[in-house]
VOTORRO-31926 format. One record per atom (N, C-alpha, C, O): residue in three letters; y, z, x. Coordinates in steps of 0.001 Angstrom, whole numbers, plus 500000, padded with zeros to 6 digits. Layout:
ALAYZX
...
This chain:
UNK480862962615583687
UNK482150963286583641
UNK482081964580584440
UNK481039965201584649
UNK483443964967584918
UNK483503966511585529
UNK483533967495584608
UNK484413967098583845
UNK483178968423584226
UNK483513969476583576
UNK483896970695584348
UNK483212971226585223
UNK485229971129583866
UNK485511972816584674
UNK485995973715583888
UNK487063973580583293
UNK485143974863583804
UNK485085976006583054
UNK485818977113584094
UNK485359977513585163
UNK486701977372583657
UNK488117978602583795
UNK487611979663583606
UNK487868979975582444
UNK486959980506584139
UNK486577981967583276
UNK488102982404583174
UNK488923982148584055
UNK488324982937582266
UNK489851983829581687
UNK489758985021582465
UNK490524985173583417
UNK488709986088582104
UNK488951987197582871
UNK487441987815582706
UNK486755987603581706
UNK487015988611583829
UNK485842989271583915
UNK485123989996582799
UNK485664991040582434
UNK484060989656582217
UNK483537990073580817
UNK483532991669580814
UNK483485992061581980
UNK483559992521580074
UNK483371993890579969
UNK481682994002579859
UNK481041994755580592
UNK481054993123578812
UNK479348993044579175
UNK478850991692579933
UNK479723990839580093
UNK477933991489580273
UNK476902990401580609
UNK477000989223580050
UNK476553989334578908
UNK477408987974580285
UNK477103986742579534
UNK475996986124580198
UNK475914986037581424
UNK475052985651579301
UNK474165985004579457
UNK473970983030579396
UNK473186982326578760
UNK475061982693580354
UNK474788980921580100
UNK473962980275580463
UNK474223979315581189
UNK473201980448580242
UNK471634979443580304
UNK471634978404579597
UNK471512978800578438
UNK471718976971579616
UNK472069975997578876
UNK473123975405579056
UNK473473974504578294
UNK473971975853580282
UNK475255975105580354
UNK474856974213581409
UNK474587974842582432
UNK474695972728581540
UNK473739972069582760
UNK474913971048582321
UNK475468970873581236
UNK475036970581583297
UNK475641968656583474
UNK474864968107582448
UNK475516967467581623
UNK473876968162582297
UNK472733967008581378
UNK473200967482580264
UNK473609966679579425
UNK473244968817580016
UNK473799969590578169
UNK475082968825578018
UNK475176967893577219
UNK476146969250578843
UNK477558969138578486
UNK478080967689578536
UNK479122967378577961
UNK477333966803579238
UNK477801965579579456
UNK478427964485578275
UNK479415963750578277
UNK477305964768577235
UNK477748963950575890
UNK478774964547574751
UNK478886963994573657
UNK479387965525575047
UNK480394966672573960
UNK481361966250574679
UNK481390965882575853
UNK482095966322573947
UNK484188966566574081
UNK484326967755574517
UNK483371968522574399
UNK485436968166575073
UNK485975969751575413
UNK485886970588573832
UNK485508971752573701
UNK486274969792572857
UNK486549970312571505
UNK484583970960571400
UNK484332972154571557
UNK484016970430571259
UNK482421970659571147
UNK481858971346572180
UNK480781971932572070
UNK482771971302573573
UNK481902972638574523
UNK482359974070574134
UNK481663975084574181
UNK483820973956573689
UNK484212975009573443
UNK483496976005572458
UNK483447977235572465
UNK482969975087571628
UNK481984975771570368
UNK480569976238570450
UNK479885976847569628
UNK480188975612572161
UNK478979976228572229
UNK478684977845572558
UNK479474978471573264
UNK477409978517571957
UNK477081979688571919
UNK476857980175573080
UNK476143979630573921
UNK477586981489573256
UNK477326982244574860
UNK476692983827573801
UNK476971984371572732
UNK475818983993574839
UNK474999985590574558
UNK475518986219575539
UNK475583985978576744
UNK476079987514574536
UNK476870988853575503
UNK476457989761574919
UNK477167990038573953
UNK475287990627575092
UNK474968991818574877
UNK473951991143573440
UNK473170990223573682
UNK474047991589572287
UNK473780991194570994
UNK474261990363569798
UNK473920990101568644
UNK475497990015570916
UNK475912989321570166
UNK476187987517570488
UNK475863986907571507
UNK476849986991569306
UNK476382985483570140
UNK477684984732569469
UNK477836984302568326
UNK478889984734571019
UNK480130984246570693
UNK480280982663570982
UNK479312981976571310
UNK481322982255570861
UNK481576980941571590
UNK481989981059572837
UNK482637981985573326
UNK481568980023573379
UNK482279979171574931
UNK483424979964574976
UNK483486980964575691
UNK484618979467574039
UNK486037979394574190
UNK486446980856574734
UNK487113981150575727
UNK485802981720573716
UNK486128983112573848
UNK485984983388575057
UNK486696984393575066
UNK485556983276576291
UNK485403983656577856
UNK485885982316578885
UNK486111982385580093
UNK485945981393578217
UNK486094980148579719
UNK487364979219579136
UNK487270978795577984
UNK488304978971579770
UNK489019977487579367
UNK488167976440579844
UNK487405976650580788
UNK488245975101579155
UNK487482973815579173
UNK488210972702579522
UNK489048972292578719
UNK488025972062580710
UNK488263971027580776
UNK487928970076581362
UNK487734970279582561
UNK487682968515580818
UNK486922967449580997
UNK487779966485581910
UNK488994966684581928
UNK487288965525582619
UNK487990964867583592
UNK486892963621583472
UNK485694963884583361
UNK487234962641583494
UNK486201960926583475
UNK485323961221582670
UNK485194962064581783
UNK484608960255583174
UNK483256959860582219
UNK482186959315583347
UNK481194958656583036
UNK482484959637584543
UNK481456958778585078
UNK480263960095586208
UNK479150959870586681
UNK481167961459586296
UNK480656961787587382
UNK479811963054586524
UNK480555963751585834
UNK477828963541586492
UNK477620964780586249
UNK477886966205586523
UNK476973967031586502
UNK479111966517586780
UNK479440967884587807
UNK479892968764586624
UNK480197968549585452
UNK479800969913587473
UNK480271970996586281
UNK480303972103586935
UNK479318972491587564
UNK481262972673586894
UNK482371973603587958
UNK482986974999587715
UNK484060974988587113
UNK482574975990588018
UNK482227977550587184
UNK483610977675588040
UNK483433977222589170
UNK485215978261587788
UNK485580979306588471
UNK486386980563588219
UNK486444980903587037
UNK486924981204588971
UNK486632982974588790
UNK485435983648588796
UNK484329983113588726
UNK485668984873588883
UNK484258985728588923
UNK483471986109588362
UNK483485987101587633
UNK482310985140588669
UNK481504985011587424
UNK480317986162587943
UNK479144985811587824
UNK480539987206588380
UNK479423988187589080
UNK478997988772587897
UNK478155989666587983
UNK479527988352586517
UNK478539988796585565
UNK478390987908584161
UNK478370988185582962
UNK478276986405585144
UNK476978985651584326
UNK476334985511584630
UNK476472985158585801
UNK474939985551584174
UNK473582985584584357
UNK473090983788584033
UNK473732982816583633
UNK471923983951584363
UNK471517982514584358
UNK472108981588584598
UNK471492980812583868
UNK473030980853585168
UNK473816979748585874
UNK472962979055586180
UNK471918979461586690
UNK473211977930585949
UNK472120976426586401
UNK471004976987585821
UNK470080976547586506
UNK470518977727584932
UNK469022978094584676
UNK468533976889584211
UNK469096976355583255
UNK467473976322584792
UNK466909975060584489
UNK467337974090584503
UNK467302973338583529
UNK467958973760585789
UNK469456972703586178
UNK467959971537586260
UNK466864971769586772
UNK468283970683585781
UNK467367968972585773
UNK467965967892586698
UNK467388966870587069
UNK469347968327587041
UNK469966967359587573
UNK471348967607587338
UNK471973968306586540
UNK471762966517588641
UNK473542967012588671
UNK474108967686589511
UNK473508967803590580
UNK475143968217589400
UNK475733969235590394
UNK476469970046589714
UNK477354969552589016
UNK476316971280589742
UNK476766972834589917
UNK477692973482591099
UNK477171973876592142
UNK478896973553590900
UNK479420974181591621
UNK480283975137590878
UNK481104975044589966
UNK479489976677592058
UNK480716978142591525
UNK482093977832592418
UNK482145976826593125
UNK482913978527592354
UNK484180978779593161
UNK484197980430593010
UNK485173980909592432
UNK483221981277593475
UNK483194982378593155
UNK481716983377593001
UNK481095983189591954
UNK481489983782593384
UNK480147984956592567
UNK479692984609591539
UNK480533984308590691
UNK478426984507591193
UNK477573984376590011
UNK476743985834590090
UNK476805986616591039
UNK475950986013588863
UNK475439986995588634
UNK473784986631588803
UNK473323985867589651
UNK473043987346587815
UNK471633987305588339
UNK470825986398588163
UNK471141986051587025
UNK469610985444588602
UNK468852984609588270
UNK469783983257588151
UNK469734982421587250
UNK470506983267589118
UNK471501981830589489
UNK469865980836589866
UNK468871981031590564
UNK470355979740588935
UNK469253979145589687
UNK468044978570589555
UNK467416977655590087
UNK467842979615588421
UNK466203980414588176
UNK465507979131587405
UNK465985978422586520
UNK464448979087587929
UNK463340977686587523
UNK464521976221587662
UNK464314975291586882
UNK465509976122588494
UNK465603974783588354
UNK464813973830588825
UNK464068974141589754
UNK464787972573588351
UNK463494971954588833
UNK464359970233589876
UNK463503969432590253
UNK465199970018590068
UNK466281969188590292
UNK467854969108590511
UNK468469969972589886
UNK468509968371591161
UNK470069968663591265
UNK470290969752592087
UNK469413970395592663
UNK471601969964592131
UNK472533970912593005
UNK473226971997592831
UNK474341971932592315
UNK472743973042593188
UNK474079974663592753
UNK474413974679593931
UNK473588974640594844
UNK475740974743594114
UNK476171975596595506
UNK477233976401594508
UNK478086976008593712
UNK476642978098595052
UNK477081978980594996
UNK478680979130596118
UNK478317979238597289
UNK479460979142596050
UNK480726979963596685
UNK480583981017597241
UNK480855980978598440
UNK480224982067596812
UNK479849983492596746
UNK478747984117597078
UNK477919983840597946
UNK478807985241596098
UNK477243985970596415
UNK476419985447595330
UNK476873984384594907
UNK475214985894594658
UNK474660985990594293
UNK473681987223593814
UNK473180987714594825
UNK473263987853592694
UNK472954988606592243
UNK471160988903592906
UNK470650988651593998
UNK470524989644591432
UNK469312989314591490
UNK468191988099590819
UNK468172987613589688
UNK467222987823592102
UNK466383986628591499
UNK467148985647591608
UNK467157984960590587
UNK467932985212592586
UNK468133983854592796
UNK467333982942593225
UNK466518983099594133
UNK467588981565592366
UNK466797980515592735
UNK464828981283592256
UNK463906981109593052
UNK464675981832591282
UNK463396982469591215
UNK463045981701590456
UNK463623981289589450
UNK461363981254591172
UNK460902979979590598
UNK461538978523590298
UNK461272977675589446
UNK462467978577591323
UNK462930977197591464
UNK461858976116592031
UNK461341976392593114
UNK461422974717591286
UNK460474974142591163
UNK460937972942592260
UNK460106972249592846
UNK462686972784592480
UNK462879971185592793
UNK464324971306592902
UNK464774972305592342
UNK465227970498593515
UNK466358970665593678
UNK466735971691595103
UNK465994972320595858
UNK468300971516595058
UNK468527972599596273
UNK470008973508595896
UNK471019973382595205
UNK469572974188596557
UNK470415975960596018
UNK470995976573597289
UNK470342976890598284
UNK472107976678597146
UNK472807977031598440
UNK473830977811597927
UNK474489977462596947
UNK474133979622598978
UNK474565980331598488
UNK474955980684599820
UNK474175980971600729
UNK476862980628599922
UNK477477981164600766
UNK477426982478601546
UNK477574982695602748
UNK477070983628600094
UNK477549984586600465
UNK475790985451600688
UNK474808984858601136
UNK475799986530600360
UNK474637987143600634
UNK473998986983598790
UNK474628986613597800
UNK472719987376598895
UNK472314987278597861
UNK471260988454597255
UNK470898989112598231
UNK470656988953596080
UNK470237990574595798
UNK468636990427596493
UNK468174989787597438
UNK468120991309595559
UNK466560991480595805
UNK465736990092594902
UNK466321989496593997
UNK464891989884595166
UNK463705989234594445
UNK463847987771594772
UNK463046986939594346
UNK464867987471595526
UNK465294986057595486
UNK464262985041596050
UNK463549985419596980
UNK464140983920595616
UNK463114982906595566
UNK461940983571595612
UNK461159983373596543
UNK461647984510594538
UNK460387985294593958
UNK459933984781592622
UNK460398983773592090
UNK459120985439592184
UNK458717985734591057
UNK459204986409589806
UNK459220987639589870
UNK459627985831588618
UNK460328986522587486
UNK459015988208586931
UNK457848988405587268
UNK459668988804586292
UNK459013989841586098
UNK457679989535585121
UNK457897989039584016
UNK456275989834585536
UNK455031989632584974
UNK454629987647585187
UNK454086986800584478
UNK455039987657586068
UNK454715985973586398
UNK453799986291587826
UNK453863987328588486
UNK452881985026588122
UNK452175984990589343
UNK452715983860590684
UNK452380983899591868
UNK453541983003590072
UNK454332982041590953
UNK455723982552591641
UNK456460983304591002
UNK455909982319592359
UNK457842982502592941
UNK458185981102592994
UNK458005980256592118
UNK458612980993593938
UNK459942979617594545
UNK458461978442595176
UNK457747978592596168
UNK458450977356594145
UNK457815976458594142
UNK458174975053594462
UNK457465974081594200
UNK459340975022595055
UNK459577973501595735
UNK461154973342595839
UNK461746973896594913
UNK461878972765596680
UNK463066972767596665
UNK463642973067598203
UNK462921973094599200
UNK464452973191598200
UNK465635974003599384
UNK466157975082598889
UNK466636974814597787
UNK466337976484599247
UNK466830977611599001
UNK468040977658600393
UNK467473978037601418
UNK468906977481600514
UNK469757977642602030
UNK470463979409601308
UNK470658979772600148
UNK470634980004602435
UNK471407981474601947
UNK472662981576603146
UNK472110981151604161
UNK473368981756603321
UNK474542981600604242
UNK474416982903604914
UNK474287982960606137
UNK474454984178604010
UNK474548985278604253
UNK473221985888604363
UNK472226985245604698
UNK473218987060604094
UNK472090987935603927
UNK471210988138602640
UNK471750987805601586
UNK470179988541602587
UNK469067988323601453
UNK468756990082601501
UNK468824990895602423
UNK468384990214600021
UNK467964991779599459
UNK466135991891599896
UNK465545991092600623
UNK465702992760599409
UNK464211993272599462
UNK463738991912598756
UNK464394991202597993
UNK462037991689599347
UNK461409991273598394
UNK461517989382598547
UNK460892988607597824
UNK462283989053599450
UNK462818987457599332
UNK461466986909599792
UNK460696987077600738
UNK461563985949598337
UNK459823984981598852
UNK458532985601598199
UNK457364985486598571
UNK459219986510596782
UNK457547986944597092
UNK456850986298596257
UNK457243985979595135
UNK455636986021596782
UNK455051985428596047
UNK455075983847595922
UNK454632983162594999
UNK455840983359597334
UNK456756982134597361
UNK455120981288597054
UNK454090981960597109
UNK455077979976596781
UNK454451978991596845
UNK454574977416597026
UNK453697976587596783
UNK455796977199597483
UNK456314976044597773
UNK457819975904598170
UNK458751976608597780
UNK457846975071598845
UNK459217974844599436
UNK459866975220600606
UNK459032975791601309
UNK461008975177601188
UNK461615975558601984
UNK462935976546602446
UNK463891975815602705
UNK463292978098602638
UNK464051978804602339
UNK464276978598603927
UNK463476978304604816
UNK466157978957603959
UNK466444979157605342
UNK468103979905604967
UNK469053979514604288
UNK467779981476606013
UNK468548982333605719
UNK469358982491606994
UNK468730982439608052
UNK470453982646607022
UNK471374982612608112
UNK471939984136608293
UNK472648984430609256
UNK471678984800607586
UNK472149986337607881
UNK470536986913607762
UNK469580986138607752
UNK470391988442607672
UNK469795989471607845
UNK469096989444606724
UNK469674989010605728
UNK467439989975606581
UNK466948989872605114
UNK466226991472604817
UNK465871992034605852
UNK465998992187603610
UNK465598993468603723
UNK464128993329603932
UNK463520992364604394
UNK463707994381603540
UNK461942995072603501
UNK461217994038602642
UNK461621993325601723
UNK460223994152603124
UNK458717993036601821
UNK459404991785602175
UNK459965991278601204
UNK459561990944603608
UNK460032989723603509
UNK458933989143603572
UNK458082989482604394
UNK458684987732602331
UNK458034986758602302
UNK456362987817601575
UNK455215987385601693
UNK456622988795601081
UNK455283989389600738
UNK454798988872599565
UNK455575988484598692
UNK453151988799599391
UNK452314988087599140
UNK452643986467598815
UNK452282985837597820
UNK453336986046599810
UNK453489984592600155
UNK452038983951600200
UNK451041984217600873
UNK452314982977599196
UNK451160981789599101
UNK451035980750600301
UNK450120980650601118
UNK452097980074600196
UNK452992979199600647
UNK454228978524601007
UNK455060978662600110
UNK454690977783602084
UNK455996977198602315
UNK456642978242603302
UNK456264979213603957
UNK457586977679603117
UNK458424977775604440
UNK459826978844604353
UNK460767978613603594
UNK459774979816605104
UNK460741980443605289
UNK461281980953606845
UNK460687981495607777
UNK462525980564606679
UNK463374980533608217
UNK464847981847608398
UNK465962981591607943
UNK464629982760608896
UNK465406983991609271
UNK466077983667610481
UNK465320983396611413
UNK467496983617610752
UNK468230983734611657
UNK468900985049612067
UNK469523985183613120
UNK468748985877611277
UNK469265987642611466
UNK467697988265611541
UNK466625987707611778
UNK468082989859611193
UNK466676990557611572
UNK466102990322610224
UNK466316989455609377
UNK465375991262610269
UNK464013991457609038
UNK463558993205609144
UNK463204993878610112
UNK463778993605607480
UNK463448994764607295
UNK462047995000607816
UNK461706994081608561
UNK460948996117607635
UNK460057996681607776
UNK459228995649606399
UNK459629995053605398
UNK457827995895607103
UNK456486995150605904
UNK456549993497605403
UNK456276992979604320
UNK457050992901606743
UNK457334991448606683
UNK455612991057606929
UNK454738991251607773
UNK455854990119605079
UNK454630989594605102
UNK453518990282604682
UNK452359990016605000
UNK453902991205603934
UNK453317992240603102
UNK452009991437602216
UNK452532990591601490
UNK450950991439602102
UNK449951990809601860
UNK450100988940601533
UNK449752988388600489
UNK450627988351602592
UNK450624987055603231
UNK449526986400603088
UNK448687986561603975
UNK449148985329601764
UNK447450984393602100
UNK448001983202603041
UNK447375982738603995
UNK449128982837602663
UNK449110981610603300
UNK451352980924603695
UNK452326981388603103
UNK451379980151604467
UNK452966979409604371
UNK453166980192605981
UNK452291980742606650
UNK454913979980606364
UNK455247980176607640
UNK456367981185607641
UNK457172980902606754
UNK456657982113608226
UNK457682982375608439
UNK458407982453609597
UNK457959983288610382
UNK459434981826609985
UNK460089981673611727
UNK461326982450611431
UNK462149982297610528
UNK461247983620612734
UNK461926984067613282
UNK463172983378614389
UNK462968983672615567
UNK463970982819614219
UNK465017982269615373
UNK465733983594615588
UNK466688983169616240
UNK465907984725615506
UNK466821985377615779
UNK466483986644616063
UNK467545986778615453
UNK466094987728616364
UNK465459989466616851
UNK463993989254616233
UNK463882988455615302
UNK463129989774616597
UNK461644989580616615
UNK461543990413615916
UNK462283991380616097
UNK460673990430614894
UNK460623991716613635
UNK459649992738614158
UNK459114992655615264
UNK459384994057612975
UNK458096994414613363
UNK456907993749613061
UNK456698993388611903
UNK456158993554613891
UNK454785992671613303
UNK453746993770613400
UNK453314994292614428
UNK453273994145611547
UNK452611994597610901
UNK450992994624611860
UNK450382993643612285
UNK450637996000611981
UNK449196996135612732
UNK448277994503611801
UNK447776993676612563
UNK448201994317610681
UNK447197993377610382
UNK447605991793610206
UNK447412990969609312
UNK448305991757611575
UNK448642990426612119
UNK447670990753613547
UNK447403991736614239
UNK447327989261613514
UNK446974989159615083
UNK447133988110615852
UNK447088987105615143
UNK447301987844616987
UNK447772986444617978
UNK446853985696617850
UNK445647985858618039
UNK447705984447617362
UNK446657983329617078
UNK446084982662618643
UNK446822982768619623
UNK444946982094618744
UNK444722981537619892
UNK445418980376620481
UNK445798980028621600
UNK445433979873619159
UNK445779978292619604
UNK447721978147619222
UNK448414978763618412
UNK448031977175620119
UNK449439977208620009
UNK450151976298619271
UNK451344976063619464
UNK449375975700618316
UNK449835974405617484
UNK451353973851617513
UNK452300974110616771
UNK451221972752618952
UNK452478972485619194
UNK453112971506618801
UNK454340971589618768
UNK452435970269618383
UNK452606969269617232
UNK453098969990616080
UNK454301969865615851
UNK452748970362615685
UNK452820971452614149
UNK454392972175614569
UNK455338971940613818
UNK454596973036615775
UNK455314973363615630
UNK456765972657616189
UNK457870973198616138
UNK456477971371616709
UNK457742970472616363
UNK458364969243615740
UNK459324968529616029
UNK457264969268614568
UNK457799968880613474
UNK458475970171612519
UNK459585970349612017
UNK457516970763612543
UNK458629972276612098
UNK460003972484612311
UNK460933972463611505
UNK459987972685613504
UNK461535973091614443
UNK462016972127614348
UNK463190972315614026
UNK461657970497614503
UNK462922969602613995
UNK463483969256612674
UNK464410968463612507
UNK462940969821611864
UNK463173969994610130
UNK463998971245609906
UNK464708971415608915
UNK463858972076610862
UNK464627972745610793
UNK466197973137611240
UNK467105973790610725
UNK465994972296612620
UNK467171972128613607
UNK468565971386612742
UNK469736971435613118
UNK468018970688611458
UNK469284969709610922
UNK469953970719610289
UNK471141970411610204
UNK469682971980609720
UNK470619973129609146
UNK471326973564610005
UNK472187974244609445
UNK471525973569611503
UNK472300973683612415
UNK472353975370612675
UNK471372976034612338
UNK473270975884613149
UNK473578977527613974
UNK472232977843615088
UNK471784976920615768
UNK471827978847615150
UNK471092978944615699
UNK469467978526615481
UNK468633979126616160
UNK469096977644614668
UNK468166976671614363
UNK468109975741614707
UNK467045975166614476
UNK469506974746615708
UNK469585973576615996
UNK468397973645617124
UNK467577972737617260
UNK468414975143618118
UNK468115975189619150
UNK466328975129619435
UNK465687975075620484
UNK465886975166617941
UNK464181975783617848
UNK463555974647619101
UNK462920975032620083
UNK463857973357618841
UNK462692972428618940
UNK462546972639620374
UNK461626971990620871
UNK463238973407621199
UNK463114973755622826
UNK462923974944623222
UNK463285975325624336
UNK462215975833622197
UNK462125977332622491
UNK460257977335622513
UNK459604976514621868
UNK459754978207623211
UNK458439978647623384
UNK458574979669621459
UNK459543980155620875
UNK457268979590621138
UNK456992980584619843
UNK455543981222620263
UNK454566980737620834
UNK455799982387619788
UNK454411983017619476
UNK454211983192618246
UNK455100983228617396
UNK452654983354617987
UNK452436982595616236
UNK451735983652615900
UNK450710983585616578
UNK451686985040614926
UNK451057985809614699
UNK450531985642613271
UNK451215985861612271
UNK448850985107613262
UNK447812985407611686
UNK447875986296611070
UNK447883987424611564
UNK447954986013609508
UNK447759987603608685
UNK448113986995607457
UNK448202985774607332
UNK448359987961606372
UNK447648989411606550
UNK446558989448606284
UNK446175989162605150
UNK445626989863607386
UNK444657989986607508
UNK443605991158606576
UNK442391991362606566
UNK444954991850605734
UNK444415993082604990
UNK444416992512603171
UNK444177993148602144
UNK444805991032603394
UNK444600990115602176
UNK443475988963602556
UNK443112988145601711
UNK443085988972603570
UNK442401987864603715
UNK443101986565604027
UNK442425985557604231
UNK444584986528604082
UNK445540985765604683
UNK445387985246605601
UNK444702985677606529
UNK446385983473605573
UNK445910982731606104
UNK447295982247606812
UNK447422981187607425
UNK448561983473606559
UNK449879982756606966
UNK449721982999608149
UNK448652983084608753
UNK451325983188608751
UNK451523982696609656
UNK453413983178610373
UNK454389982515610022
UNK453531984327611301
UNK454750984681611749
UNK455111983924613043
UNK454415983873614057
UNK455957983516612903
UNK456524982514614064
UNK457755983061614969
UNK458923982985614587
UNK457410983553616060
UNK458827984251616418
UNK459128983372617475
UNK458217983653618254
UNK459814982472618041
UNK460849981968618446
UNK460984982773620175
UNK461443983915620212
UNK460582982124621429
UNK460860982787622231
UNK462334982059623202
UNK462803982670624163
């Protein structure tokens, strides 16, 4: 079935919907979503009180946020499957550990999007905060498998700690991009703040678009791994804009960080 949740009007505190997934809502009536528990501050209201409800078939998993939801937190948190769609802004940790299925964001996105997303793919129109496809606070993993697409621009910090998967950003990203990256793949079509790759062991990051600063403890790799780098560039070229163009561009490939013992890898696009 479809489900579409109406936000009424912008909360005065924080709602916390974590638990609202296609897989949760699928077997309840509108009468029984309405009754489920939303956390706002300390306290713990119903559904009804913030969203109108309404159900459509029985055959399709979707479930459909709209108005401005720039202050709910957790959206799709631990999405298993299905599809998620905002018509609007979500708030922080959109995303966060899903392991399967579909969010496309409308909008922006807060902080910690898609953080520690395991599986599935996450796509966010608008720009999105700091920490995104990172690490939750006192954890050692970030963004562990999936598609992260960002339409817009990305905050400080995107990737840190990444260890799997594939991120590709179509606007501008801040300071600490991809820092202490394990692994996987991250693709910048705008610039890149200062300290890209900030203690880097291992994964890629490609530049298609202004050449960043590259950090004194990078150094030019010898070898030009050109197999490697067009299967790369054609995995990448299907997101289209200025990525269609990689698989025919010269790259220079800079090692590091070398001040971690790092084993990644900056790809700038000539």
């Amino acid at each position: 079935m479809s489900v579409t949740l109406r936000l009424r009007q912008v909360p005065g505190l924080r709602l916390d919907l974590r638990g609202l997934t296609p897989a949760a809502l699928a077997p309840l009536a509108a009468a029984d979503i309405e009754r489920l528990p939303v956390a706002q501050g300390n306290r713990t209201l119903p559904l009804a009180e913030f969203f109108d409800v309404s159900v459509i078939g029985e055959d399709s998993d979707r479930l459909v946020f709209e108005g401005d939801c720039s202050r709910c937190d957790r959206l799709a948190w631990q999405l298993d499957g299905g599809q998620v769609v905002v018509e609007g802004g979500v708030g922080d940790q959109a995303g966060g550990c899903m392991t399967a299925g579909t969010l496309l964001v409308r909008g922006s996105a807060g902080l910690l999007a898609g953080c520690e997303m395991a599986g599935g793919s996450l796509q966010v129109d608008g720009d999105v905060g700091d920490f995104a496809a990172a690490s939750l606070p006192g954890s050692m993993d970030g963004m562990r498998g999936g598609s992260f697409i960002v339409r817009g621009s990305v905050g400080q910090r995107f990737g840190d700690r990444m260890r799997r998967g594939t991120a590709v950003i179509f606007g501008d990203a801040g300071d600490f991009l991809a820092s202490r990256m394990v692994a996987g793949t991250i693709a910048l079509a705008g610039r890149a703040g200062v300290h890209v790759g900030y203690g880097m062991r291992r994964g890629s990051v490609v530049f298609a678009g202004p050449a960043p600063e590259v950090p004194p403890t990078f150094v030019p790799a010898g070898a030009e791994a050109l197999v490697f780098w067009q299967l790369l560039a054609r995995d990448l070229a299907r997101h289209g804009g200025i990525f269609a163009g990689l698989p025919a561009r010269r790259v220079q490939r800079q090692l590091g960080d070398l001040a971690a013992l790092g084993k990644g890898e900056l790809i700038l696009a000539l």
